[in-house]
C-alpha positions as CSV (number, residue, x, y, z in Angstrom):
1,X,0.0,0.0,0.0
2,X,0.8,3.4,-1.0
3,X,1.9,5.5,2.3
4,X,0.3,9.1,2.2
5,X,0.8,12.4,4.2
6,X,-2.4,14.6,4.1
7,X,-2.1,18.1,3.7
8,X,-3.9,20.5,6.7
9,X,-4.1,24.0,6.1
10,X,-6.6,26.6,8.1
11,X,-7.4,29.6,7.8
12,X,-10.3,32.4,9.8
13,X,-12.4,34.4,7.9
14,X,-14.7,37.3,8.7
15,X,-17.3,36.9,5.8
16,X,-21.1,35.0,5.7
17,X,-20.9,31.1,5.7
18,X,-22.6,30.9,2.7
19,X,-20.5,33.0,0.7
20,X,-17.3,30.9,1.8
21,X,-19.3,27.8,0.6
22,X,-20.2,29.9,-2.4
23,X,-16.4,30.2,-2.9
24,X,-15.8,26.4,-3.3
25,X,-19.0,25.5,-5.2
26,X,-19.5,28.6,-7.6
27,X,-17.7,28.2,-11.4
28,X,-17.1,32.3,-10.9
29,X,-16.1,32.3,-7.4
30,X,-13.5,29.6,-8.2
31,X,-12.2,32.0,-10.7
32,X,-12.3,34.9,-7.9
33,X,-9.6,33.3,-5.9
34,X,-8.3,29.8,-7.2
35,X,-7.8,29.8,-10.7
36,X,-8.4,31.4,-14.0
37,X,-10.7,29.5,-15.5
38,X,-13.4,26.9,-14.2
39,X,-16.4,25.0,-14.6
40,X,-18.6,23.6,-12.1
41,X,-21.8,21.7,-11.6
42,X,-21.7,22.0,-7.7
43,X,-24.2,18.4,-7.1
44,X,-23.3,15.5,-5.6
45,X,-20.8,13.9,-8.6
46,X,-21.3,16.8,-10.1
47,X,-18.0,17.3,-12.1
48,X,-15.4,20.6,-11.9
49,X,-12.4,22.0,-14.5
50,X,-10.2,24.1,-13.3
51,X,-7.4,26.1,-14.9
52,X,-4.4,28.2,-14.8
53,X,-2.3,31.1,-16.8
54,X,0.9,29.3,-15.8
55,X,-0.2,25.9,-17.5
56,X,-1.6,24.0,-14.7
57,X,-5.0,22.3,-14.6
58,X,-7.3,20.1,-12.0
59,X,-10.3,18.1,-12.3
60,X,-12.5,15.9,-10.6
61,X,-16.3,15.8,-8.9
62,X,-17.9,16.7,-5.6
63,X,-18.3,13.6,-2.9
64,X,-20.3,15.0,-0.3
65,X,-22.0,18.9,0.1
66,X,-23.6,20.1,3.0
67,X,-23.9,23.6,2.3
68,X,-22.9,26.5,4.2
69,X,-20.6,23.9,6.4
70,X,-18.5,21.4,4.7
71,X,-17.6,19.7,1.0
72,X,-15.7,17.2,-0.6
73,X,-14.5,16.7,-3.6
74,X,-12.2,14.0,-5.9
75,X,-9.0,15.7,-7.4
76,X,-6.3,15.1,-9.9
77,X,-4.0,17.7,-11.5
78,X,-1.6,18.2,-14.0
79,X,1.3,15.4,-13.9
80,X,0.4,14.4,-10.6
81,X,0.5,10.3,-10.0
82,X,-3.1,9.2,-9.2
83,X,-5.9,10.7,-7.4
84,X,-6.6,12.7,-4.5
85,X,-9.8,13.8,-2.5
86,X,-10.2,17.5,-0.9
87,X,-12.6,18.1,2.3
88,X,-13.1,21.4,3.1
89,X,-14.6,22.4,6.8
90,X,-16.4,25.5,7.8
91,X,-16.7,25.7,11.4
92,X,-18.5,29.1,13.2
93,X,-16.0,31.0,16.0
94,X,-18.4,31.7,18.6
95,X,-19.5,35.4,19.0
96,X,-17.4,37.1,16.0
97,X,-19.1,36.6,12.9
98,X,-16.0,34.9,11.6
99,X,-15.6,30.9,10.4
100,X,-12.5,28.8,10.4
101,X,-11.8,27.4,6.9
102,X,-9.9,23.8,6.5
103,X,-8.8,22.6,4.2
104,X,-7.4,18.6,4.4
105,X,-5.9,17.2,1.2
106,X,-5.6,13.4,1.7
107,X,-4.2,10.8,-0.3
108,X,-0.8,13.0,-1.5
109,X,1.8,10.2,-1.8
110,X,5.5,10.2,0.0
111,X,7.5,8.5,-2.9
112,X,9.6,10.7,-4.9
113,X,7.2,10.6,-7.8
114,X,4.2,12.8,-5.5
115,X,8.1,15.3,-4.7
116,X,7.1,18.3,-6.8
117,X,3.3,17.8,-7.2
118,X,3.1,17.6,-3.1
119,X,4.9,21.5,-3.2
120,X,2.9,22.6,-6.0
121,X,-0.1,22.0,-4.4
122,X,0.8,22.8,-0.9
123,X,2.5,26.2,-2.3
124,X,-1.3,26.2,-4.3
125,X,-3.5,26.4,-1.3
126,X,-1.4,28.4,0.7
127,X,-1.6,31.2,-1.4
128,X,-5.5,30.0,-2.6
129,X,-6.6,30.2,1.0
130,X,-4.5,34.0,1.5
131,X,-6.2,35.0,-1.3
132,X,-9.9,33.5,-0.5
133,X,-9.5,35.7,2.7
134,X,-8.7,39.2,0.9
135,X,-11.3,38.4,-1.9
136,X,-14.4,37.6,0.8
137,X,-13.3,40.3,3.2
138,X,-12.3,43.0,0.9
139,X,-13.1,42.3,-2.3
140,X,-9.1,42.5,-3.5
141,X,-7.4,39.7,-5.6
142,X,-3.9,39.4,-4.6
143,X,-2.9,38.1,-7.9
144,X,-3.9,41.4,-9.3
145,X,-2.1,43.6,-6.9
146,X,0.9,41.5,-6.7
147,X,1.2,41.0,-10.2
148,X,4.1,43.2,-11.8
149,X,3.4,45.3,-14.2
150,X,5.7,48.1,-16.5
151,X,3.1,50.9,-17.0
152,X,1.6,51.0,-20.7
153,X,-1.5,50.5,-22.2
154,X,-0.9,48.1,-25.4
155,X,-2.2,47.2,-28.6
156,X,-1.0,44.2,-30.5
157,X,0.5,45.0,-33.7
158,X,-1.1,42.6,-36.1
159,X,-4.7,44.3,-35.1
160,X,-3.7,47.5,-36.1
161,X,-4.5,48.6,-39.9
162,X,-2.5,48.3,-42.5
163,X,-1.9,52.6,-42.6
164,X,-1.2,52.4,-38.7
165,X,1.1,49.7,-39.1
166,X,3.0,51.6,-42.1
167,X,3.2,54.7,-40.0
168,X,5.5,53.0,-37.2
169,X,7.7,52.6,-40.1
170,X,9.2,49.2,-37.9
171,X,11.1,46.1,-39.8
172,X,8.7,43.8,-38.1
173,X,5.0,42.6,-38.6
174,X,4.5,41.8,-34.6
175,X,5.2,42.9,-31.7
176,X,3.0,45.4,-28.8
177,X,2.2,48.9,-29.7
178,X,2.9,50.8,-27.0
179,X,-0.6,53.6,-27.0
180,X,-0.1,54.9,-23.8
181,X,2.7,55.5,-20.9
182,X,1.6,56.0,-17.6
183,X,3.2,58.2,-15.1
184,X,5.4,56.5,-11.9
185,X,5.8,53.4,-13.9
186,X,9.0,51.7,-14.8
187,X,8.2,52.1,-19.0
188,X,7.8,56.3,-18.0
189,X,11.2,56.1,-15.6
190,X,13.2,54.0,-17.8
191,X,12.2,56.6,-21.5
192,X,9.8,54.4,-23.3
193,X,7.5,56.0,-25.5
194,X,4.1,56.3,-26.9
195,X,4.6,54.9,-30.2
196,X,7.8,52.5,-29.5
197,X,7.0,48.6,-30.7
198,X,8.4,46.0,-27.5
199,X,9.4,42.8,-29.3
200,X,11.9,41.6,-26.8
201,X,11.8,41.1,-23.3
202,X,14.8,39.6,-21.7
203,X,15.6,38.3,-24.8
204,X,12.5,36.3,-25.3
205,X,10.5,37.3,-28.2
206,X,6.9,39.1,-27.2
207,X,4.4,38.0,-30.1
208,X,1.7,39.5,-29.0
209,X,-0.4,41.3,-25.2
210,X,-0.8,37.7,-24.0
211,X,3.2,37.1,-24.3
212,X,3.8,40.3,-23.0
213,X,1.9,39.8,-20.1
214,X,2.6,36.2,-19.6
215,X,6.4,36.5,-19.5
216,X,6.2,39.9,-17.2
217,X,4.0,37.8,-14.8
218,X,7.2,35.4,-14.0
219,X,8.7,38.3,-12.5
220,X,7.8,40.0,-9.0
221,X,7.8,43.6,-8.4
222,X,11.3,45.3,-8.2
223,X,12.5,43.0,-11.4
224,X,14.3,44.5,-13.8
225,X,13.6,44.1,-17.2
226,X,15.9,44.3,-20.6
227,X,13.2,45.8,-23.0
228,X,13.5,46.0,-26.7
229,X,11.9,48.3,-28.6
230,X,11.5,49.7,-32.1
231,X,11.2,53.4,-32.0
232,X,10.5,53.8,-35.6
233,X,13.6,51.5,-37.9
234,X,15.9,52.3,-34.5
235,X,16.1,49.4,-31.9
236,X,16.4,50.8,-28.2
237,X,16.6,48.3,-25.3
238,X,15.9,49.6,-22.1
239,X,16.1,48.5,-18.4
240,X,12.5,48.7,-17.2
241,X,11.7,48.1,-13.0
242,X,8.5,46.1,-12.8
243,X,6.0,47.6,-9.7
244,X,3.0,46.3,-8.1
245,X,-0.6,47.8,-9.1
246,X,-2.5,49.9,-7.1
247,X,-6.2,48.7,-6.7
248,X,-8.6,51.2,-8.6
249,X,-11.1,52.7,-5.9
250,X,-14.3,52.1,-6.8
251,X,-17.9,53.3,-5.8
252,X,-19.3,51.8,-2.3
253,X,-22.9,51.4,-4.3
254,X,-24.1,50.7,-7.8
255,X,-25.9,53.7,-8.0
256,X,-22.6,55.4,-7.2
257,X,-21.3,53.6,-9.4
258,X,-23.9,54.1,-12.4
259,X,-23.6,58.1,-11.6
260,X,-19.6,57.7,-12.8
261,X,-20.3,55.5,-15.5
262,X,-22.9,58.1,-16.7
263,X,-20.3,60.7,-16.3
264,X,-17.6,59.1,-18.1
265,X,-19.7,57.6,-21.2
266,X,-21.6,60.2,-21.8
267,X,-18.3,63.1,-22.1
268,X,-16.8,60.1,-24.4
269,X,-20.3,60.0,-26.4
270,X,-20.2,63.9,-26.6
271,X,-16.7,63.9,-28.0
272,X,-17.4,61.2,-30.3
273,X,-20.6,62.8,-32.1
274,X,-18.4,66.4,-32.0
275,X,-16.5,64.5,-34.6
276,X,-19.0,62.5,-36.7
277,X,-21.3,65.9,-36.6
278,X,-20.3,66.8,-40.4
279,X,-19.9,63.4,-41.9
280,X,-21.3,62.4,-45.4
281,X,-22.6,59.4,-45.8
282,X,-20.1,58.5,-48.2
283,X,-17.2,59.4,-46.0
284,X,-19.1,57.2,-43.4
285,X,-18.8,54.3,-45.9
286,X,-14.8,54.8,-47.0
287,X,-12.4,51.9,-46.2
288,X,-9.0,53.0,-46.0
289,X,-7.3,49.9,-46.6
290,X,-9.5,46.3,-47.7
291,X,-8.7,44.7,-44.3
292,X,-9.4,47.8,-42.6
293,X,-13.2,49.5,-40.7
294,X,-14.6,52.0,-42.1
295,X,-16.3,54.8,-39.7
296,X,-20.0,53.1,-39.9
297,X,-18.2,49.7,-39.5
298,X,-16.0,51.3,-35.9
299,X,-19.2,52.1,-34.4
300,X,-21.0,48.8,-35.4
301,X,-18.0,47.6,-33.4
302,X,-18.8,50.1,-30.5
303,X,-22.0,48.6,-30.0
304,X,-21.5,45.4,-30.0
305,X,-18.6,45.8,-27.4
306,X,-21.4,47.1,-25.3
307,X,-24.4,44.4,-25.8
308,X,-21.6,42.1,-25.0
309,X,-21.0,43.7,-21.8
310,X,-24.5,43.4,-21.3
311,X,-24.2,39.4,-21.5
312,X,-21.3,39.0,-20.0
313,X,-22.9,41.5,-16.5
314,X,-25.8,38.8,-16.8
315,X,-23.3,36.0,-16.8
316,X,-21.3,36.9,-13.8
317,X,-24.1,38.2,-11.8
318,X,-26.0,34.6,-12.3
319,X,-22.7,32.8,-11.8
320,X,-22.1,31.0,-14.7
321,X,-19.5,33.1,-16.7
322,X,-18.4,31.9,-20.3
323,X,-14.4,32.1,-21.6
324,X,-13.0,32.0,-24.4
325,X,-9.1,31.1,-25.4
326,X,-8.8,33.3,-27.9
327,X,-11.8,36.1,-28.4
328,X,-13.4,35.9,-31.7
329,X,-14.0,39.6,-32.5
330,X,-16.2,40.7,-34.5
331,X,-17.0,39.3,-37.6
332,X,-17.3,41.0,-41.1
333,X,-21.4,39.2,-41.3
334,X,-22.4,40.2,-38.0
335,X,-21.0,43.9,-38.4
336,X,-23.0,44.1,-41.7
337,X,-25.6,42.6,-40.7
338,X,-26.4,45.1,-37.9
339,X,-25.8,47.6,-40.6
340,X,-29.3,46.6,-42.4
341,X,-31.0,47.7,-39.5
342,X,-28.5,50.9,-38.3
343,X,-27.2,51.9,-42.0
344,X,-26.6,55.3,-41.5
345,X,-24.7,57.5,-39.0
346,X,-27.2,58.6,-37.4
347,X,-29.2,55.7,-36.2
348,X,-25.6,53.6,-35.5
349,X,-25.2,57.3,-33.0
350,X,-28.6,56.7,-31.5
351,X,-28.4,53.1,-31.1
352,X,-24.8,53.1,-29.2
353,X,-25.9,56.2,-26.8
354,X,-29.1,53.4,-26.5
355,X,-26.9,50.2,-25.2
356,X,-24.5,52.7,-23.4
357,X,-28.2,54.3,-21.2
358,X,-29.1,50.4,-21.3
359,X,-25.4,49.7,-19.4
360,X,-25.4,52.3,-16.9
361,X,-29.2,51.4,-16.0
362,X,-28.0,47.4,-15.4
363,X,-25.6,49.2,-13.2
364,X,-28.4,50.8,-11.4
365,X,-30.6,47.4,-10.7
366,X,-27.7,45.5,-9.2
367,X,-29.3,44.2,-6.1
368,X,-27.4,43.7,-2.1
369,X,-27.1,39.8,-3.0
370,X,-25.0,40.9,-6.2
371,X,-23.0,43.0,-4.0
372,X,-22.2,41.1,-0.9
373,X,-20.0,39.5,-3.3
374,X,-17.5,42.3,-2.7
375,X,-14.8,40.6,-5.2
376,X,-17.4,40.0,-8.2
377,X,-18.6,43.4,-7.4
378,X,-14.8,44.9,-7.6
379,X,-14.4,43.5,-11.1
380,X,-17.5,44.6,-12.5
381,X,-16.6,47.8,-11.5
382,X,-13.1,48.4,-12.9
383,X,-14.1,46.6,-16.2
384,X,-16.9,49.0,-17.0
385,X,-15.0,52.1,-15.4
386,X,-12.0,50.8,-17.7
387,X,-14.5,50.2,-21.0
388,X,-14.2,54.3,-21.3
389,X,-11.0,54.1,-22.9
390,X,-11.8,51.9,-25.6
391,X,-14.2,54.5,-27.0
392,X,-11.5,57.4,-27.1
393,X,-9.2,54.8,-29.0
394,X,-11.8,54.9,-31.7
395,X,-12.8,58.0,-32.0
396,X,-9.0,58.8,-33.0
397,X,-9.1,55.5,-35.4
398,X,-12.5,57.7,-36.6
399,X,-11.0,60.9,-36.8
400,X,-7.9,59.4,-39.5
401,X,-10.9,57.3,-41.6
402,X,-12.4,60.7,-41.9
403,X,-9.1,62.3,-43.1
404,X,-8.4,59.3,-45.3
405,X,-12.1,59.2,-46.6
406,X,-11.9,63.4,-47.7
407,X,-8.1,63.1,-49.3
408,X,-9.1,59.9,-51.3
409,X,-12.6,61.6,-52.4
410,X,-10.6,64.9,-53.1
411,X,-8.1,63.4,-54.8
């Protein structure tokens, strides 16, 4: 018989029972503090898929629930020898409104061949359970404030179109556009620019955002990192600090909450009729390049971007959150097909500011069970506060189709 050596790990936690319970059960809430991607169907063998960034991945099906107090569950991750099982206690501590989470993994082996699985999955829960703590009692994901970061917005290189692209005037056809430097970060200190292209970091090639932010993640805050740029034809390499992220405050309420939103969309909305305001409908129409939006095509984009918030607030709020490996984007049939019923500027104008009034209203309705769930209620909130910028990125990809669409038509 194989001799085992059970893993015990406990932690106290000021946050309702059923909301820790919630944690171990719920396909979202998994994804709150575990992982990065997970399925659940939280029933007696009721099966679960669990994911990671890094590589790793779990499976396996609940045993025994009794809800609001304890769970168990079968187990078996990546490379490890055979399978596990997983109970998980919550226990009240009298008077304080606080519960004692355990967690016992059983069934780990002792032989050399359970060496490095028997770390990786101690190392797991330890910083799983630190985490689950911060996320129920705060609403903060440690992964997201520890995680380094250099300070840029980017864009990858093959989305941009083709007269972007020729602009940067660069050797290479990959690569991360940097579109934005932000003050008190390593990129600002170190003298990257708006502009430069980072294809190199630490001499690993960056293909794309997810490299980027896949390698940077290896690092802690304080790194330093040899960055390569193009700055036009010129290659620069630069020393770049990494630094932890600051937590965006957000509103206590959803009504606060919908009152910024409102703010925020409406100035973007404002600044993005300003420039449409004159527009022909032929200038509207103009493609600059065959791979390439034109101006009626950007906003068709616009909107969809916001029905598919719309979904995806439905999704988290009922707990059952799609993903996607790679996103799709929008497709050439859908975008024309939602031209037939918004073909001109005016209507695609009315229909956006429609699903933007429809976004800030969902905002509104969130009821207190939504937001006693303090960390889905944090990421709602910096996603749609964050969704602003994506509209001013357009209007400027707007404001060069309706410079291209004039100089071609004038030509």
């Amino acid at each position: 018989m194989t001799k085992t050596n059970d893993i015990v790990l406990e932690i106290e936690i000021h946050a309702p029972a059923d909301l820790i319970y919630r944690a171990f059960t719920s396909a979202t809430a998994l994804r709150e503090w575990l992982c990065h991607i997970s399925t659940s169907q939280p029933k007696e063998n009721g099966w679960f898929n669990l994911a990671w960034n890094g590589g790793y991945y779990a499976s396996g099906h609940f045993i025994n629930l009794i809800p609001n107090e304890a769970l168990s569950f079968t187990w078996i991750g990546k490379n490890e020898p055979s399978w596990t099982v997983v109970e998980v206690t919550i226990t009240p501590i009298d008077g304080e409104g606080s519960y004692l989470v355990k967690i016992t993994h059983k069934g780990i082996g002792l032989d050399e061949t359970w060496e490095a699985p028997r770390m990786r999955i101690l190392r797991g829960w330890e910083m799983g359970l630190n985490n689950l703590k911060s996320t129920l009692e705060e609403g903060i994901d440690l992964r997201i404030v520890n995680r380094p970061v250099i300070g840029i917005y980017p864009e990858d290189v093959v989305n941009l179109n083709a007269s972007t692209r020729e602009s940067l005037n660069i050797p290479i056809n990959y690569g991360v556009l940097v579109t934005e430097v932000l003050p008190d970060f390593g990129a600002k200190k170190a003298g990257i620019q708006e502009s430069d292209v980072i294809f190199k970091i630490s001499g690993k090639r960056i293909e794309n955002i997810r490299a980027l932010t896949t390698l940077v993640n290896v690092y802690k805050p304080g790194d330093l990192l040899d960055v390569e740029v193009y700055r036009g034809p010129n290659l620069q390499v630069f020393s770049v600090e990494t630094m932890g992220q600051e937590m965006q405050k957000v509103p206590n309420s959803p009504e606060e909450l919908a009152k910024e939103l409102e703010s925020q969309n409406f100035s973007a909305l404002e600044k993005l009729e300003n420039v449409v305001s004159d527009i022909s409908d032929v200038e509207a129409s103009f493609s600059p390049g065959s791979e390439e939006w034109s101006t009626k095509e950007v906003l068709v984009h616009l909107i969809h971007d916001e029905r598919e918030i719309h979904r995806w607030m439905n999704d988290l709020v009922s707990d059952q959150e799609r993903f996607y490996v790679t996103w799709p984007g929008d497709r050439l049939f859908r975008i024309r097909a939602t031209l037939t019923s918004y073909p001109n500027i005016d209507s695609l104008m009315a229909e956006l500011r429609r699903t933007l009034k429809e976004t800030i209203a969902s905002v509104a309705f969130l009821d207190q069970s939504f937001i006693r769930r303090k960390a889905s209620y944090q990421r709602l909130a910096m996603e749609l506060l964050g969704a602003t910028k994506h509209i001013y990125e357009h209007i400027d990809q707007i404001r060069d189709n309706i410079q291209a669409a004039r100089s071609h038509l004038n030509a």
